[in-house]
N, C-alpha and C positions, 0 to 999 in steps of 0.2 A: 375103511368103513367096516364096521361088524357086520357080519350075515347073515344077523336075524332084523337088520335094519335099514339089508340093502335094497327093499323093494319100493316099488311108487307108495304102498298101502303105507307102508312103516313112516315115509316120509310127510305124508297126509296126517296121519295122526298126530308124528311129531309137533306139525302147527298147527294143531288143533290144541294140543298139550302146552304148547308155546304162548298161544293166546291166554290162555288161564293162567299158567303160569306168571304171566307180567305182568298179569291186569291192574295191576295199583303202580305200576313201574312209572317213572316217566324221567322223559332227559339221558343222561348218560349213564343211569342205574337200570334203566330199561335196557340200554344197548350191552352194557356187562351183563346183564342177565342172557341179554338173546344170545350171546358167541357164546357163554359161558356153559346152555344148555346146549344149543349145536355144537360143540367140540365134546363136550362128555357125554349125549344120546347118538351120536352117528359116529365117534372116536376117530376125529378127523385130529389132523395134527397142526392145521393154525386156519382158525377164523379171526376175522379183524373186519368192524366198521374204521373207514377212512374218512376223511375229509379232505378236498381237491385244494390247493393251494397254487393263488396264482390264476393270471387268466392273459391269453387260457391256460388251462390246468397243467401244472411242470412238477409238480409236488405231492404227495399224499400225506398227512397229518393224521394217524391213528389215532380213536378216541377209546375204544374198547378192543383189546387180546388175549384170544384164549388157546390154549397150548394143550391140547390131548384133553379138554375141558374144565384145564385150572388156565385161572386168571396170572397173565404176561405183562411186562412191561411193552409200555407203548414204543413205539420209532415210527420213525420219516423217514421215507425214501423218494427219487427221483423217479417220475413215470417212464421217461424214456426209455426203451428198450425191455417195458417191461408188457405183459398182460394184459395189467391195468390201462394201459394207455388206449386202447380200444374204448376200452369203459368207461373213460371219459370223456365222448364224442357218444355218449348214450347210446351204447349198443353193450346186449349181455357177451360174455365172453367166456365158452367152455374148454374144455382139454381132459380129457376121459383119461388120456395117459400121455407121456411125453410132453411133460409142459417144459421144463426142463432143458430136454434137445433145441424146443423149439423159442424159446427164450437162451441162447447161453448168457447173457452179459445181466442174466437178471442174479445180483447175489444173494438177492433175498432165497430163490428157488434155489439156488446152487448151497447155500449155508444148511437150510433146512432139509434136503434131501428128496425138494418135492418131487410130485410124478403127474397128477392131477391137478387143474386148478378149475374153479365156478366162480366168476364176477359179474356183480350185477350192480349199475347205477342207482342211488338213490337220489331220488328227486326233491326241490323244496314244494314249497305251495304254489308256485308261479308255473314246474314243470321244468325249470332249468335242474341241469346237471350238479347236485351238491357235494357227491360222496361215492360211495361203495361199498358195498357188503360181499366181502370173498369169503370162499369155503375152500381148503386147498388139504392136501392126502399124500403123504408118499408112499400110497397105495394106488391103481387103478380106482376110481367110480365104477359099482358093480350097476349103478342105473343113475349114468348121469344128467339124463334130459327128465327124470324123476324128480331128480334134485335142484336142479334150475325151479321146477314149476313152484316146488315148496319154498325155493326163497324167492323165485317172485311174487307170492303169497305176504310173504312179509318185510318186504321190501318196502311200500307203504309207509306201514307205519313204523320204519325202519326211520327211513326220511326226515319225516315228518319229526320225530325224536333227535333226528341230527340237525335240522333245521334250528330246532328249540334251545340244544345246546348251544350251536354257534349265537344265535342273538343270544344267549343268556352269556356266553362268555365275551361276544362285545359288551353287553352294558355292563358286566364288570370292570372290563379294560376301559372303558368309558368313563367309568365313575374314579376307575384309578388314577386315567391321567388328568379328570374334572381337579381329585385332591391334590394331584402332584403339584397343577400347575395352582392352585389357589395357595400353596404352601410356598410354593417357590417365587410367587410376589412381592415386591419389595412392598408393594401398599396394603394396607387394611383392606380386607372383602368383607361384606357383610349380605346376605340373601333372605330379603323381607318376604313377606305377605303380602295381601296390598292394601292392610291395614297399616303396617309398617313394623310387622312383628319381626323377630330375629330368628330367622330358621336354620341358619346357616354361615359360620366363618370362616377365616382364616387365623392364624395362629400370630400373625402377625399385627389383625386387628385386634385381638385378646393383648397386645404387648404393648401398641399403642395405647388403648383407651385404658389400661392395669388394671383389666378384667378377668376373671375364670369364663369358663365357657357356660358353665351354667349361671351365672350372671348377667352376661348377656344374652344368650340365647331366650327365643321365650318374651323380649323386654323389646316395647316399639320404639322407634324413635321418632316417634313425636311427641312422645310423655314431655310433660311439663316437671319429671326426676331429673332431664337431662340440664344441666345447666350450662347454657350455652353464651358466646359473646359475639358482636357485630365487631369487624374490622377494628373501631375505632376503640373498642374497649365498651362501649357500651351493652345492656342485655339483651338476648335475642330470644322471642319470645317462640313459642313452638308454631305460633301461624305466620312466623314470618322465615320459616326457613324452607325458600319456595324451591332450592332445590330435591329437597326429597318428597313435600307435596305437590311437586310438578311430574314427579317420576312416577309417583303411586298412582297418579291421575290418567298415567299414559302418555302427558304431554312430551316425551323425547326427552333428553341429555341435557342437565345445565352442570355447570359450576360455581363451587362459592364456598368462600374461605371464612372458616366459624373457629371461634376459641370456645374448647370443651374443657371444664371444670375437672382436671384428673382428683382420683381421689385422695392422692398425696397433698390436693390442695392447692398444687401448679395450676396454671394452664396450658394445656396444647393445643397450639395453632393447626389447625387441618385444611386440607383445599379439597373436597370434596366433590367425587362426579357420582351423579346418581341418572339410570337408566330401564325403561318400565321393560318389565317381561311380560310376553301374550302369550297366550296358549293358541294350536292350531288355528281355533276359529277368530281368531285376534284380540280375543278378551283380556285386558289386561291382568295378572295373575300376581304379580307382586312388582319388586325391581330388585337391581344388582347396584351395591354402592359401595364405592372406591374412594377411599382415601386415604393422603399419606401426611407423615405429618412434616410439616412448615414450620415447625418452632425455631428452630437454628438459623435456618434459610429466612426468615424474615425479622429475627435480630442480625444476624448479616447485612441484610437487606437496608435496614434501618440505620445502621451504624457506615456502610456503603454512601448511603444519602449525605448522611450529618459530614463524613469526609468530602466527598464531593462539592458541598458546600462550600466547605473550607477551602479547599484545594481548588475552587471553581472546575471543574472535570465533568462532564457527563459521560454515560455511556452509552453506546444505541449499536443495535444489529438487523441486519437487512436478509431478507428472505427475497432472491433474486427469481424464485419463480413468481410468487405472488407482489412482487415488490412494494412491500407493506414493510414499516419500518417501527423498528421497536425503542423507545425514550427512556431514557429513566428519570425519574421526577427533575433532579437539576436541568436534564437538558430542556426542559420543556421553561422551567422555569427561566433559562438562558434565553429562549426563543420568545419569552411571554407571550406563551400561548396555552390554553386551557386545556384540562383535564379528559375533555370529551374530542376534540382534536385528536386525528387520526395522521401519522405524515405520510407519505410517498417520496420515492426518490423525485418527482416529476413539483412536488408541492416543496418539498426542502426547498430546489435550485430557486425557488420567488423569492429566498430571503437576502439571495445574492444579488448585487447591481450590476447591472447588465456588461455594465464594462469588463467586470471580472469572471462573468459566467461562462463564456465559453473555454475560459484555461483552467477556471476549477472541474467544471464538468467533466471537459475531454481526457484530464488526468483521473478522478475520480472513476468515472466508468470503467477506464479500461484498467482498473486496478482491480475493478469490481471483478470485472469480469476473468482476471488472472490470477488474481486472487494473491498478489505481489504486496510487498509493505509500499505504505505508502503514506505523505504525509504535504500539507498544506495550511499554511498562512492565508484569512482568505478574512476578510470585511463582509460584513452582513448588516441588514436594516431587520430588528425585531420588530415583530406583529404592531407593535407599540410603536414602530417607527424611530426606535433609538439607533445607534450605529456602535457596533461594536466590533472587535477582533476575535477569530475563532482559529486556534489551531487545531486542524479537523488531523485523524491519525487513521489509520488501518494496518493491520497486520496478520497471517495469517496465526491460526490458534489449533495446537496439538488436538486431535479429535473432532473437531467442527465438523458440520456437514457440509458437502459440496456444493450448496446450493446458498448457504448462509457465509455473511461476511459479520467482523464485529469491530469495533472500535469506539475512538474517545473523541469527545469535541472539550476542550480549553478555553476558557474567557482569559486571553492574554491584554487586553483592553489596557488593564494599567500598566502593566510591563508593555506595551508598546508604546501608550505616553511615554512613560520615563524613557524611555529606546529615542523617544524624537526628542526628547526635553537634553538627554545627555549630548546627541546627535548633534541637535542644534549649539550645545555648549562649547560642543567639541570645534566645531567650525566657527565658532566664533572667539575661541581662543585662539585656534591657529591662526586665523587674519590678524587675529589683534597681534600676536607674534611677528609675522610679516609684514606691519602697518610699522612695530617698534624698530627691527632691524631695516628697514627702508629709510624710516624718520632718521635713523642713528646713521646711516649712509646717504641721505638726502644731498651735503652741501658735496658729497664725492661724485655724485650720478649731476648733479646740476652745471659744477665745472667741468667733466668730462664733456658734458652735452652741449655748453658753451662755447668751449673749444672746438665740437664737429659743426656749429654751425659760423663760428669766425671764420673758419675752412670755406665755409660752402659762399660766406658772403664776400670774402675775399675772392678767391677766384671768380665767381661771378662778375664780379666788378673788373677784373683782371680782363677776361673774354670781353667786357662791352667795352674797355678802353684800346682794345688789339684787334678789332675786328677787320683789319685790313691784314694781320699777320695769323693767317689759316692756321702755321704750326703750331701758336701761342695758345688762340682757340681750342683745340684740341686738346692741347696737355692741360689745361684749365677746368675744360669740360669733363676730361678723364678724373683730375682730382674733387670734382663735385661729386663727381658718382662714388667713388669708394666713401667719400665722407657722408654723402646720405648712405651708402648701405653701413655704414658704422651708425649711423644715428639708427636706423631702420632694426638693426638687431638690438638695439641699448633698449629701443623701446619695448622690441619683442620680448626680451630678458624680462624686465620690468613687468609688464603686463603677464605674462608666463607667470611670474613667480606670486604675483598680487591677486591672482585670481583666487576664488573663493569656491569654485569644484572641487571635490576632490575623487582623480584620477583613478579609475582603476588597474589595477597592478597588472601590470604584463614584461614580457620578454624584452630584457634593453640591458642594453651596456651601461656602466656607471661612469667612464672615464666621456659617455657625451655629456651627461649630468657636470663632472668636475671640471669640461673645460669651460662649460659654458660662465659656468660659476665663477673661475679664475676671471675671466672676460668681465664679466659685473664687477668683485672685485677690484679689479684695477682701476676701473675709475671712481671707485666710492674709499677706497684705504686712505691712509692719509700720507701722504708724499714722502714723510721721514720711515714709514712703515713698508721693508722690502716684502713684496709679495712673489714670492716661486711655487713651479710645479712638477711635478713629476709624474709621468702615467707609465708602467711597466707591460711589457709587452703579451701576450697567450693570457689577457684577462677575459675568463667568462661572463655568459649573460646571467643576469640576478631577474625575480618577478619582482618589479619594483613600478612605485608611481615618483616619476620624475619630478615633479610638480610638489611632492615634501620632501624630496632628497633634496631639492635645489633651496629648500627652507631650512635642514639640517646643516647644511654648509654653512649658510649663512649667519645662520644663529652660530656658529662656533665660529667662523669669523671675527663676525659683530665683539663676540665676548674676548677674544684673541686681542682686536684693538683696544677695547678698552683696558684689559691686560696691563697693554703696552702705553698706551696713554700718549700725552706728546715727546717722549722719548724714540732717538730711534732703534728700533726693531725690526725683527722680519715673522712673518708666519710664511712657514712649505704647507703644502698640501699636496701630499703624493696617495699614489695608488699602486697595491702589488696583491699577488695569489698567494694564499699561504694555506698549508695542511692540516688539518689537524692534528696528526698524528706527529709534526717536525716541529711546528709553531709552541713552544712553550709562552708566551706569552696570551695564547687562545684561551679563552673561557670553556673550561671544561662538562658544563650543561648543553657545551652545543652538541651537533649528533656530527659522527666523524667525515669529513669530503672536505672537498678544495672550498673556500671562501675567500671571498673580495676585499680586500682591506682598503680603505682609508684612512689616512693618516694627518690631524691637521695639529702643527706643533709654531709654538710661539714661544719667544724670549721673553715674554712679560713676567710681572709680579709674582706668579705662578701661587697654591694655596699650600697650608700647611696641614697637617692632618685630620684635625676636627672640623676645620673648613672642607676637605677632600671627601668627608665621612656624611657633609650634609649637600653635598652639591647638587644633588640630585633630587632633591626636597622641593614638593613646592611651591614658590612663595619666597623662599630663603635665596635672600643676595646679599654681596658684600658692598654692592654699590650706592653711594646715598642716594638720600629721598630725591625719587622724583626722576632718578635714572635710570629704573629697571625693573619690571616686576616681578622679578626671580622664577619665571617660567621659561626661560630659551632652553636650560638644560634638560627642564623633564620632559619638554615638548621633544626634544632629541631624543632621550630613550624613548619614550614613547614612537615615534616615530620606526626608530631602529628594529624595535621588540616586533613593530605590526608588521616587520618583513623578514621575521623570523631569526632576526639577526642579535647583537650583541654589542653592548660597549664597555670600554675600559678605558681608563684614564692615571697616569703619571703625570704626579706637579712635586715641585718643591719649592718654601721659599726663594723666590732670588734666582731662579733657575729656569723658568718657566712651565710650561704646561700640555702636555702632548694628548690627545686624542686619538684611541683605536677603535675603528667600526667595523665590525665583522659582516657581510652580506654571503648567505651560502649561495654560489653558483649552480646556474642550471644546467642539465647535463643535455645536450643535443639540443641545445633552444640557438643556435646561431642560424637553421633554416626559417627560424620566426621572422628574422630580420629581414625587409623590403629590401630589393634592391634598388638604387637611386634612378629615380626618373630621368629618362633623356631630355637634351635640354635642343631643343629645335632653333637653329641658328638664325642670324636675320634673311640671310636669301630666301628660305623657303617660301614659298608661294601654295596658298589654298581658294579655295574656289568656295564663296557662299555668303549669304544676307545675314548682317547681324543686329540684334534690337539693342543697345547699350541704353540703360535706366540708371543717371546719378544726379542728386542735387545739386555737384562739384562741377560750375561751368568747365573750371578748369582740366579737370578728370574726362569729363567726357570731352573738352580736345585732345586729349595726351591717346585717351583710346580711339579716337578715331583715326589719328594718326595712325599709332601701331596697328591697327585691323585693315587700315588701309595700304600700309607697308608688306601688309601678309598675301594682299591682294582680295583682300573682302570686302564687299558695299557693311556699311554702316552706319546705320541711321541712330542718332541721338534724344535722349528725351532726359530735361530736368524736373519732370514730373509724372508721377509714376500713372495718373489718372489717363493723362496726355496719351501715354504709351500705352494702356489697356485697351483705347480708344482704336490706335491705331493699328494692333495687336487681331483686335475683333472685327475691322472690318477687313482685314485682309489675314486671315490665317496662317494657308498654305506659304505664303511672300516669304517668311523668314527659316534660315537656316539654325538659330543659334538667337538665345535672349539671356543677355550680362545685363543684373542688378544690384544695385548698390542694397545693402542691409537696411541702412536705417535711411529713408527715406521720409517726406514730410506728408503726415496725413497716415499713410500706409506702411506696413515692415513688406523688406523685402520677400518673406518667406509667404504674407499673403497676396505679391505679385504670383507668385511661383503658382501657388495652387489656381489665384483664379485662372491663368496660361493654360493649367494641365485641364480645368474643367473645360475650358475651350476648344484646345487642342492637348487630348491625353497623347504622351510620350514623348512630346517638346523638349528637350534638352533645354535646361535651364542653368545657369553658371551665379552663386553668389560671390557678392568681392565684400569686404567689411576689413576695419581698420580697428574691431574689438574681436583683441584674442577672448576664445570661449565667449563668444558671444552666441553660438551655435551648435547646441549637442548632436549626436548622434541621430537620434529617433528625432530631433525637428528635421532634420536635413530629410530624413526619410519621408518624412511626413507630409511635406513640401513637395515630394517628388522634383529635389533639387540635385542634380547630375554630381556638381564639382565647389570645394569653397575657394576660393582664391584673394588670398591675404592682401592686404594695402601694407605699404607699398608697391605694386607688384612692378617689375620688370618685364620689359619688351621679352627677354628671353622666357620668364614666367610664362606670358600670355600667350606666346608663340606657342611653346608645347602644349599646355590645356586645349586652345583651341585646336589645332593641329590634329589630337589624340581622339577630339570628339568627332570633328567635323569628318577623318575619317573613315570611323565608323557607318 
């Protein structure tokens, strides 16, 4: 400091001289002015107003530096460890000499060589801590509590000018990031009046509407220049566009989608939000209006529909917090239901029938909720009350939000008719197929069947003329029973193979399929026609339905005899495992593994080429009218294909005609196979009541006998009412209730349930003498334990009852 300027006096004057000096200053030209005169009238070597950064205060932000009383570039340094940091907990802060020592880690003191340092807090208009004003010397202060007084003198209006900057450089940074962010909007801004004048855009609405900014600017928008449109195409006049005369008015936020007249002559579709501005006192002051344009997205939109349409598809997406759910015009029009209709996941599930609701549901939600693909077949009744098919979809979608799910619903309505139309087609050609190969084996199954009951009436007659010779009786009695159980399987064969389900495909051996077949066979061929078999050993399990395998035999049988005609011949029918990869005879589309071959080969007529080339046609037979309707073949491939399999065929004139059926085996499917139920011999003895229900006086002696041979009471009834009767008034009484299926008046299966409403968990046993007469889910339904086939056998009825009773 100079020394003609080191005294209290010199310093007084200084800001007395300071005052005048700035009088017209204000803001950060006042602050360069002030260090600017205190660094050049006191020859200090750095003054600097600061500003505190950070709270609390970690930072100093220099607004004004002056260096031996020329103007400095500005810096920022960290308070810690400095001087300063005092001064920002509002307290002044002196150092006559050693500021230096007693600061080391300050580098600002240590760069500049200081010795001295004066800080003193400037305050805003509140009295909070803003700033600082330092005076710093790498000289001693020759009067430095002189110096203090003169800048807490103008320290004030020190303040006050720093205050001023900082709001003046927020509403800069203010208005910068106001432009940033209107520029960097994907949508039009536009900032009205609340007349609806244009005081303000975006660059992006200038590009939308293919305006300059003084074209818009300036222009209301509720002029009757702007030429507007309604959704439908029709004109929108200026008092009917209530979203911006609702915003100007204050009424809050609407939306609404307007086609605006570009000047190229186009239209742009826009969806427009408009929102009022108040000032402090809540007057409304103008609005803020947003829009973007929709032109693309609702010829999208529109052309989405027209497909939709076509393709019958809707689409819809779920907002699982609010669980409101969004249509697009088909699907509403799928549901015929109205425009003003809102859905809910909770109002969808009514258009489901009840029966189907809770398995569409239970999968639906928890797909919802996982947000897993997912997909359903599901019948619905429209608002209208019609019935239709919907394949409802979901899946999850790249970018979605977490809380949204989306998907499609399908009107499959006609493709499910046609699915039952073919369905049903299908099942009725196959019977009719099975109707023809029976017919065509009728007079073989009638003399086989004749012959087991000559058997059974002869020995019978044999026994009642020897009843005084026990041993005759016996071996009599013994060959009734094999010949009924030969009648008893011919029938099961028959009924098995005539039935009109069709089977679904599981885990099974073929060569049980082919023996059983050989067995039918034999007694339908025709006597001059040698029928052999052969089953080869280490054959795998195939997923097959036994029930058209036992129909593919037959149909190449059937064609095999005719073949052969009344000539004698022979058809084999063998079975062996063969490779892909060894077998050159293998159809090379199949995919490489072990397969099940069968093999059915005849000496007949065999065909020639162009015959061999159609054989497979449908409709196309060689045999005259009224002998065939050229479907046994394709019903066989068909067959074959639906088990994944494969067929080939060698004939030649004169030579006959060989059959190769490929079936691929299944790897590890032998623990699928049951093991054979134990058969409970006659000694064994059980303990327990049983209710026996049959119309067949005879039946129900034959079972009271054997229940009574097992050691069980057994009370009888040839009417099912009879037994209900006696059922209800004694409950607890019975161990075990055998009923016959078809009963008069009543089905056995609704004995069963009214038993379980009576008494739930009764153990109920049906006996019935029609194969497939009783699916799955009826047995279930019934709450029926066990079915037990007619004929049955003492050994039969032993083990069932046996197995329940002890339980």
């Amino acid at each position: 400091m100079r020394e003609d300027a080191a005294g209290a006096p010199a310093v007084r004057r200084l800001v007395g001289d300071l005052r005048d000096v700035t009088y017209g200053d204000i803001g950060e030209e006042y602050l360069r002015r002030l260090v600017d005169e205190l660094g050049r009238r006191l020859d200090l070597a750095l003054v600097f107003v600061g500003l505190f950064q950070g709270t609390p205060a970690r930072r100093v932000r220099t607004y004004a530096v002056a260096r031996r009383g020329l103007a400095a570039e500005a810096f920022d340094y960290l308070l810690e460890g400095t001087p300063c940091e005092g001064v920002a907990n509002g307290q002044a802060c002196l150092h006559a000499d050693g500021v230096a020592k007693a600061y080391p880690n300050d580098a600002t003191l240590r760069q500049n060589g200081l010795r001295s340092y004066a800080g003193l807090p400037l305050r805003d208009s509140r009295g909070g801590v803003l700033g600082l004003l330092v005076a710093a010397d790498d000289r001693p202060f020759d009067d430095a509590e002189g110096l203090v007084r003169g800048l807490e003198e103008l320290a004030p209006r020190a303040g006050a000018e720093l205050e001023w900057v900082r709001r003046d450089e927020a509403l800069r940074a203010s208005e910068q990031r106001y432009r940033r962010i209107l520029e960097a909007l994907a949508e039009g801004i536009l900032v009205t009046e609340v007349d609806g004048i244009v005081v303000d855009c975006n660059e992006r609405a200038l590009q939308i509407l293919g305006l300059t900014r003084s074209q818009l600017e300036g222009r209301s928008l509720l002029d009757a220049s702007w030429e507007t449109l309604r959704a439908d195409g029709s004109p929108l006049a200026p008092a009917d566009r209530p979203t911006l005369a609702s915003a100007f008015r204050g009424h809050g936020s609407t939306v609404q989608t307007i086609g605006v007249r570009h000047p190229d002559g186009a239209t742009r579709w826009l969806r427009i939000n408009a929102r009022p501005l108040s000032t402090a006192s809540g007057r409304t002051s103008g609005a803020v209006v947003s829009f973007e344009d929709v032109t693309d997205s609702r010829r999208l939109e529109r052309l989405l529909d027209e497909t939709q349409h076509v393709a019958h598809v809707a689409g819809w997406e779920i907002d699982l917090d609010t669980d409101r759910i969004f249509l697009t015009p088909y699907g509403r029009e799928l549901l015929e239901v109205g425009a003003d209709w809102q859905p809910t996941r909770e109002s969808l599930v009514d258009f489901i029938p009840e029966g189907e609701r809770e398995r569409v549901v239970d999968g639906w939600c928890e797909a919802l909720e996982s947000g897993a693909r997912w997909s359903a077949d599901v019948e619905i009744t429209t608002a209208r009350g019609r019935a239709r098919w919907v394949r409802l979809t979901m899946g999850p979608e790249d970018g979605a939000p977490a809380r949204r799910r989306f998907g499609t619903a399908q009107d499959i309505t006609e493709a499910r008719l046609r699915e039952d139309d073919a369905a049903r087609l299908e099942v009725q050609l196959l019977q009719a197929q099975k109707m023809e190969a029976i017919g065509t084996l009728a007079g073989g199954i009638a003399h086989d069947f004749n012959n087991i009951l000559a058997a059974i009436v002869g020995h019978a007659e044999i026994a009642r003329f020897e009843l005084d010779r026990a041993e005759v009786v016996a071996q009599a009695l013994d060959e009734i029973l094999r010949a009924s159980q030969r009648a008893r399987d011919l029938v099961s064969q028959i009924l098995t193979f005539s039935r009109k389900q069709v089977q679904a495909r599981r885990p099974m051996k073929v060569s049980s399929v082919v023996r059983e077949a050989l067995t039918l066979l034999r007694a339908t061929v025709p006597v001059t026609t040698e029928l052999t078999g052969s089953i080869a050993d280490g054959e795998p399990m195939i997923l097959g339905d036994g029930t058209r395998l036992h129909q593919v035999l037959l149909n190449l049988a059937t064609n095999s005899a005719h073949a052969i005609g009344s000539r004698p011949g022979s058809i084999a029918i063998s079975l062996d495992v063969v490779t892909h990869a060894t077998d050159a005879l293998l159809p090379q589309r199949l995919h490489p593994g072990r397969y099940v071959r069968v093999r059915v080969a005849d000496t007949g007529a065999g065909m020639d080429e162009a015959t061999l080339q159609r054989a497979f046609e449908p409709f196309f037979t060689t045999k005259g009218h009224g002998q065939g309707s050229g479907l046994g073949l394709p019903v066989v491939l068909g067959i074959v294909e639906s088990h994944e399999g494969a067929v080939t065929v060698e004939s030649h004139p004169g030579q006959g005609t060989t059959f190769h059926l490929y079936f691929p085996g299944v790897a590890d499917a032998a623990a699928s196979e049951a093991a054979p139920a134990s058969v409970t011999g006659p000694g064994s003895r059980v303990l327990g009541r049983v209710l026996f229900i049959d119309d067949e006086v005879a039946i129900l002696d034959v079972g009271r006998r054997m229940l009574g041979r097992l050691g069980l009471e057994c009370e009888t009834f040839n009417h099912p009412s009879a037994a209900l009767d006696a059922f209800r008034s004694s409950p607890s009484r019975w161990d075990l209730v055998i009923t016959d299926y078809a009963l008069p008046g009543l089905a056995g299966t609704t004995v069963a349930e009214t038993i379980q409403t009576i008494r739930p968990g009764m153990p109920v046993v049906l006996t019935t003498g029609y194969a497939g007469g009783l699916s799955a889910e009826e047995q279930a339904q019934a709450s029926i334990l066990a079915v037990l086939p007619k004929p049955f056998s003492f050994a039969d009825l032993a083990a069932l009852v046996e197995r329940i009773l002890a339980k």
